[in-house]
N, C-alpha and C positions, 0 to 999 in steps of 0.2 A: 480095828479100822476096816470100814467095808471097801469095798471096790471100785466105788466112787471117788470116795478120798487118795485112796490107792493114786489114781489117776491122774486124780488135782494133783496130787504130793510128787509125781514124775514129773508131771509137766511144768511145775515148777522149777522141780531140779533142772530140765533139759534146758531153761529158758535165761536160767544165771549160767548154765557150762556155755550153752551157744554166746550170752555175752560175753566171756571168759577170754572165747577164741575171737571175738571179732575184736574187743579190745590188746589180745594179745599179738593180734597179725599187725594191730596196727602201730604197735611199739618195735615191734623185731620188719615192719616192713613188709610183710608178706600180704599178700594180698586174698581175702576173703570173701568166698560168695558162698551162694546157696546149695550149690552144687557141690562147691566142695566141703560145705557144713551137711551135706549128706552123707557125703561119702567116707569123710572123717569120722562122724557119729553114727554110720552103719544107720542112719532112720529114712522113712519115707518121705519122698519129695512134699507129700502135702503136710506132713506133720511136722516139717523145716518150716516152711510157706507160713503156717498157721501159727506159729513159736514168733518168728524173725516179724511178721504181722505186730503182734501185741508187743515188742521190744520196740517198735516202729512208732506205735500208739502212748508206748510209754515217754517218750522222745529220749530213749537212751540208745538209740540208735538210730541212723541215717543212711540214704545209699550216694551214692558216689559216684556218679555218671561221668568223671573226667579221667579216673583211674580202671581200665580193664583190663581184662586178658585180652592180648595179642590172638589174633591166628583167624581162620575163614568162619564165616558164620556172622550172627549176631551178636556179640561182643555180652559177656554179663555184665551184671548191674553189682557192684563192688557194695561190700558193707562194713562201711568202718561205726565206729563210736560220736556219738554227736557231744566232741569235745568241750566245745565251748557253752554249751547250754548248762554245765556243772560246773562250778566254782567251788572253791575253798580257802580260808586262808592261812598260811602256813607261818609260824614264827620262831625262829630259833634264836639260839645265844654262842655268841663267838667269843669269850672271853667279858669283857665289860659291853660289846655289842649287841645290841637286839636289831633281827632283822623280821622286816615281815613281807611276808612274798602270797600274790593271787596266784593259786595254782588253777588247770582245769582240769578233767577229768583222768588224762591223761600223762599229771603231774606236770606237765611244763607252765615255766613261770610267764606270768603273763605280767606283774608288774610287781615288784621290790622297791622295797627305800630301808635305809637301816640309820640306826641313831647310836654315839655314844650316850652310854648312862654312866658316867664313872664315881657319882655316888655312893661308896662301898658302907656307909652309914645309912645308907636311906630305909624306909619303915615299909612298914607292908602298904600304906595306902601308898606311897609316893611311888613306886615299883609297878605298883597296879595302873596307875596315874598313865607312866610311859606305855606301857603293853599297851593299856587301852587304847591309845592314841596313836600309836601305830597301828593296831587292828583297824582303825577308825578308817584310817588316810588307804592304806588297801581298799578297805569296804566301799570309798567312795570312787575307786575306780570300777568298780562290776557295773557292766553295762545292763542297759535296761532289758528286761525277758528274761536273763538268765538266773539260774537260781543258784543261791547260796546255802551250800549244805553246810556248814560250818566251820569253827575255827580247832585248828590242830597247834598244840603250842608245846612243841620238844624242849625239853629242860635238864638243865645239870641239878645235881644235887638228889636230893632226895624226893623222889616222888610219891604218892601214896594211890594208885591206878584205881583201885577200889573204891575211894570216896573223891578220887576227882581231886585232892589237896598237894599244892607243892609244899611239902613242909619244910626245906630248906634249904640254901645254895653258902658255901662259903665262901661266894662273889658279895652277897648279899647279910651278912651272917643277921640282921634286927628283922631281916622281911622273912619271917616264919608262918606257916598253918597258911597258907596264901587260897583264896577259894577265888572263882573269875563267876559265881555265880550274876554279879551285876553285870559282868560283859555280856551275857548269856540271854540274859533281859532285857538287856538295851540292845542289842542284833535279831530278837526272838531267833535266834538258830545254837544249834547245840553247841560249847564248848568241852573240845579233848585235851586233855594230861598228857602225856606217852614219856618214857624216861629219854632223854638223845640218846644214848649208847645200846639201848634197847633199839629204838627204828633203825641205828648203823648196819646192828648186826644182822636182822631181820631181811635187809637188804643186802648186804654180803654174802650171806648163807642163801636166795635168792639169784643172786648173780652165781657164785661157784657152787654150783651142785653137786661137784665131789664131795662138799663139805656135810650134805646131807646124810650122810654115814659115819662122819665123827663127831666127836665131842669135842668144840670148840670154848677157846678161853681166849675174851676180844676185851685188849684193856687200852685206854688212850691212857696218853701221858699229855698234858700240857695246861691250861689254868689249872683246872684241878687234875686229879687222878682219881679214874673209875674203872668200873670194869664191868663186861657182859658178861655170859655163857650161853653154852648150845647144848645139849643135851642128847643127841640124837635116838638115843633108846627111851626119852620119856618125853620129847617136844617132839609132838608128831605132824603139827598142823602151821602154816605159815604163822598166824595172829599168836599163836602161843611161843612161840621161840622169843630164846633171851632172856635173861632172871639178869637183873644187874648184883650188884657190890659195890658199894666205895671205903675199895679197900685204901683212898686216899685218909680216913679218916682212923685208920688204924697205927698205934703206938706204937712207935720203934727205939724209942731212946729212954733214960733213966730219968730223965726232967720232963718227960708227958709229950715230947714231940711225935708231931706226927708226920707222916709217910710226905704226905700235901707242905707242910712245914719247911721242909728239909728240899723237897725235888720237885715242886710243881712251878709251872713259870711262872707264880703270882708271886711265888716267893724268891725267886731267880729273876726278876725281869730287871729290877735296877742293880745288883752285882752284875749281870750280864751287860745289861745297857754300856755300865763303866767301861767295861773289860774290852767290849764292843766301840766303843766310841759313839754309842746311835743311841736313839729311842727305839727300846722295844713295842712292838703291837700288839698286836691282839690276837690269834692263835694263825690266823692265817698266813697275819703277815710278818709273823713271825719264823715262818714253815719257812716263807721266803728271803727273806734278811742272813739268817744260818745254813741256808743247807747246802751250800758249795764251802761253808769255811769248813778248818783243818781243829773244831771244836773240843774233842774229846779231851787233852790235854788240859784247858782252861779247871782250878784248881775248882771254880763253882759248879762246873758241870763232872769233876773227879768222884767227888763225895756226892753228888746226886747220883750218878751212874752207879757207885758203887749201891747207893743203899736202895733203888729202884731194882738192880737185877736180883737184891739179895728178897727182896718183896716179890718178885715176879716167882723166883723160886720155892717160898713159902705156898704162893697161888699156885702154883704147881702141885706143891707136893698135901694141896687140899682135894684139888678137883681133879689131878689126873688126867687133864686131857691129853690128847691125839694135835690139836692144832694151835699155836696160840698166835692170834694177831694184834700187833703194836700197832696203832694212829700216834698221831699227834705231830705238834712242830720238832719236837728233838726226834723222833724218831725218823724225821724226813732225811734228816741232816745222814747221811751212808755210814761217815767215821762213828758219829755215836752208836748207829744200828749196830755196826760189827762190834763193838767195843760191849754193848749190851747183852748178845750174843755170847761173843765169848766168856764173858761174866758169868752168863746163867749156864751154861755148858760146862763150866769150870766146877760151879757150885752142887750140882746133881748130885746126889747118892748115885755110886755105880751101879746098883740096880736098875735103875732109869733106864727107859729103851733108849736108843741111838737117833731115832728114827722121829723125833719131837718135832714137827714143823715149827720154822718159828715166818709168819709171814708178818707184809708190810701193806696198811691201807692206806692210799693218798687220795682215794675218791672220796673221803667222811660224809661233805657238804652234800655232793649228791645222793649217796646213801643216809641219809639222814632223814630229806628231804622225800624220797622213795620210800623207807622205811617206813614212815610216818603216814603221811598221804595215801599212799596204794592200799594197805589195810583198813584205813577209815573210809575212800570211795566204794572199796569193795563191801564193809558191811553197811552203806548207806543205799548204794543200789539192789544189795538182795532185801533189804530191807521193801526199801519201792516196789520191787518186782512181788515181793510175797505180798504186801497191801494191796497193789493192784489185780493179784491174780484171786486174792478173796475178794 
């Protein structure tokens, strides 16, 4: 590389770190100028000037003339991110729910609608049918000018990140090998894969930064059962963190039952329903229907309780980790936490350290959402910024 390239090659980097920090003042609130993207990056005023310029020209960035420093003088000229010129759309799954949300650059939702699909026979085109049409009815609120970077569609089940294929949900168990290539063609803008529990975690370990020093084990419990991990000796970069599992699909009993069989709310919702006197929902509102009752006791959540903590401890004593965090609706509910807890505390080899975090996530939906999004805006604007800077 000569000395030239050298130069492009910095000024490249300094031109995604300076967007980095303007869109990250402008998430945490703090307030960004030039002055202090000097001062913070130790660079010279004019090679800030000349950076913040072409970020300016790219229109991923704006200044902000309403928002300043306080104090005597000329007041700076603020720089935030030019939110609303970037779109995306985001789609997840709550149980038999598909929700589809316009995000903008800065993840906040700008328009949702969600649909039951509680067709649990339906085929791969029928499944594709609803997504599409929901992507659609999002698509047709992006206002005109802005651009559409594309569609991000978090998913249960098994995902295939590499070829772009959901190969399977056992919401869904006939819609198999699923490709969104024709959504992809009829929007011309790219469509993303990403596993859910993969973006949760990516966004958890994001939010608690302690976490970046352990070895994390992130498993929900509620339609189905899956699981993440964190690695922290071998995931060293945001976009790589997280390796899922579904260890819902693993055997536990002498007649082929599996883990999901036995303790997931697909299979719990009409004995609970009974037991309950109500209709059960769909994961959220399920979270909320249970989690003040005195649950634990109930003889269909006994034997789920029992053979989830004896699974959690298996997953333990494969991965070893330092942290493990429970989501889901049963896990909202306090009596089952402790009762799950105790369980898996009980079951340990005494070898086991003492010292096993066992945490609780209730933000899923925004972590999700976060997880998702924030990594696909980020590798879509260095992407821009490196075309534009050739």
């Amino acid at each position: 590389m000569n000395l030239m390239d050298k130069q492009q090659s910095l000024s490249l980097e300094r031109k995604i770190l300076l967007f980095e920090q303007i869109l990250n003042g402008y998430q945490t609130s703090e307030i960004v100028t030039r002055k202090g993207l000097v001062e913070a990056n130790h660079l010279r005023p004019a090679t800030v000037t000349k950076l913040i310029g072409d970020l300016l020209d790219f229109g991923l960035v704006k200044e902000d003339t309403k928002t300043h420093v306080s104090g005597p003088g000329r007041p700076e000229v603020c720089l935030i991110p030019n939110k609303n010129q970037y779109n995306a759309i985001f789609v997840y799954v709550d149980s038999l729910t598909l929700t589809a949300s316009l995000v903008n650059l800065t993840g906040e939702i700008l328009y949702s609608s969600s649909c039951e699909f509680e067709n649990r026979s339906a085929t791969k085109e029928q499944l594709i049918s609803v997504i599409e049409s929901q992507v659609k009815n999002a698509y047709e609120t992006i206002k005109t000018g802005t651009t559409v970077c594309g569609v991000i569609l978090s998913l249960p089940g098994i995902v295939d990140r590499k070829n772009q294929v959901w190969k399977y949900s056992n919401r869904w168990p006939n819609a198999t090998d699923i490709s969104f290539a024709s959504l992809e063609e009829t929007l011309a803008c790219k469509v993303i894969l990403v596993k859910n529990l993969q973006a949760e975690l990516n966004a958890f370990i994001l939010e608690n930064k302690q976490l970046k020093s352990r070895n994390t084990l992130y498993i929900h419990w509620g339609e189905g059962i899956g699981a993440a991990s964190y690695d922290a000796n071998r995931m060293v970069r945001f976009r790589q963190q997280g390796l899922f599992s579904e260890i819902g699909q693993t055997i536990i009993d002498n007649d082929g039952s599996t883990l999901e069989q036995i303790a997931s709310l697909a299979s719990l919702r009409g004995t609970l329903g009974q037991n309950l006197n109500c209709i059960i929902g769909n994961e959220k509102q399920c979270a909320v229907q249970i989690k003040d009752l005195p649950l634990s006791s109930l003889p269909c959540l006994e034997q789920a309780q029992q053979v989830f903590s004896r699974s959690l401890v298996n997953a333990y004593l494969t991965l070893f980790p330092d942290t493990i965090i429970l989501t889901g609706p049963f896990i909202e509910n306090t009596c089952i936490f402790e009762e799950i807890k105790r369980q898996f505390f009980a079951q340990l080899p005494s070898y086991c350290p003492s010292d096993i975090q066992l945490l609780v996530n209730s933000n899923t939906v925004i972590n999700e959402l976060q997880g998702a999004v924030i990594p696909f805006f980020s590798n879509y604007v260095n992407d821009k910024i490196t075309q534009a800077h050739n």
